[in-house]
C-alpha positions in Angstrom: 0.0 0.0 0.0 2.6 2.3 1.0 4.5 1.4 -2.3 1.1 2.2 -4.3 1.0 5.7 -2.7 4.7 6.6 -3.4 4.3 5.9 -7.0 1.2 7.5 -7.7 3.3 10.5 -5.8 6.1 10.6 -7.7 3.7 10.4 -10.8 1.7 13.2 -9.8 5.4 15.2 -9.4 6.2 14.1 -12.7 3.0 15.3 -14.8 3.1 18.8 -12.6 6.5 19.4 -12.9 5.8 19.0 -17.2 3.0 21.4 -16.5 5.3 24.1 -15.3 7.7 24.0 -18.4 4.8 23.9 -20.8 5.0 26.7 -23.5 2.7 29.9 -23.7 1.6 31.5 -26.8 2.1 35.5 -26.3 1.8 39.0 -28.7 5.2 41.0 -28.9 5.0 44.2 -30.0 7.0 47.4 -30.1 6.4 51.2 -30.6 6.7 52.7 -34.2 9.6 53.9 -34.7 12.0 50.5 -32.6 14.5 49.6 -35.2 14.0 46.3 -37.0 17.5 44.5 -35.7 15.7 44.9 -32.0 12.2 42.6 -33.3 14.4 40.3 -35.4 17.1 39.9 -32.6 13.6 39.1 -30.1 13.0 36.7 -32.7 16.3 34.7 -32.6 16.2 34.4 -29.3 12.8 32.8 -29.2 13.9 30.2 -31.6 16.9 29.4 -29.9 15.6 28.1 -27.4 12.8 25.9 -28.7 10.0 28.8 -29.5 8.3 29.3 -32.8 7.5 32.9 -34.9 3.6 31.8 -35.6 2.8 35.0 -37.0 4.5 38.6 -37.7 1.8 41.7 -38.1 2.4 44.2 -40.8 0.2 46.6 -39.6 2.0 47.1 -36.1 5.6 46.1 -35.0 5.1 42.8 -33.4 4.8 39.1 -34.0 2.8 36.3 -32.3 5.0 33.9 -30.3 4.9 30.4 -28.7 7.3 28.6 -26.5 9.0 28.5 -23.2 7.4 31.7 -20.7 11.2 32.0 -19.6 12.6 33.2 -23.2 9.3 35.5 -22.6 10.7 37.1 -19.7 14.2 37.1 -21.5 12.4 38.8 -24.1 11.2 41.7 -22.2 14.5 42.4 -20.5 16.3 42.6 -23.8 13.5 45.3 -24.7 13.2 47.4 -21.7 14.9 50.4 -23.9 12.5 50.1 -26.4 9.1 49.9 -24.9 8.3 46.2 -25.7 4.5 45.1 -24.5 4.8 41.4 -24.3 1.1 39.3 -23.3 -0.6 36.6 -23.7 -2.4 35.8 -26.4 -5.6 35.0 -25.8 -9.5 35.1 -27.2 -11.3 38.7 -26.6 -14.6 39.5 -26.8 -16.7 42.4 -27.0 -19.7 41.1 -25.4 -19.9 38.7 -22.9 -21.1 34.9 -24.1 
């Protein structure tokens, strides 16, 4: 019995701990007038270690991201000069359903 409850334990451990390091998709965008080595150099980063570029906006300075949340804090660090807004991405909507 005691055996049964150490494994289920350890399992539970194992499946949260995965949970943690799961990626997040986020919005990255910068003012108007950042230069473009700043975005691209953002974007390196993110795909060095692991993330994917899912979508880059032409209308407004920024791309749509996925992968780990630490390269996402890595990302806003790198960008603190330059204004960077980095959030999740997520559904909005304009009346409540």
């Amino acid at each position: 019995m005691k055996l049964q409850i150490a494994f289920i334990l350890i399992a539970l451990f194992a499946v949260l701990s995965l949970a943690a390091d799961s990626d997040r998709q986020v919005i990255v965008s910068y003012p108007k007038g950042t230069p473009q080595n700043i975005m691209d150099e953002a974007m390196d980063e993110i795909r060095k270690a692991g993330g994917m570029i899912e979508h880059e906006y032409s209308l407004i300075k920024g791309f749509v991201a996925t992968g780990p949340a630490k390269i996402f804090e890595t990302i806003k660090t790198m960008g603190e000069g330059h204004n960077v807004l980095v959030e999740e991405d997520k559904d909005v909507h304009a009346i409540d359903s």
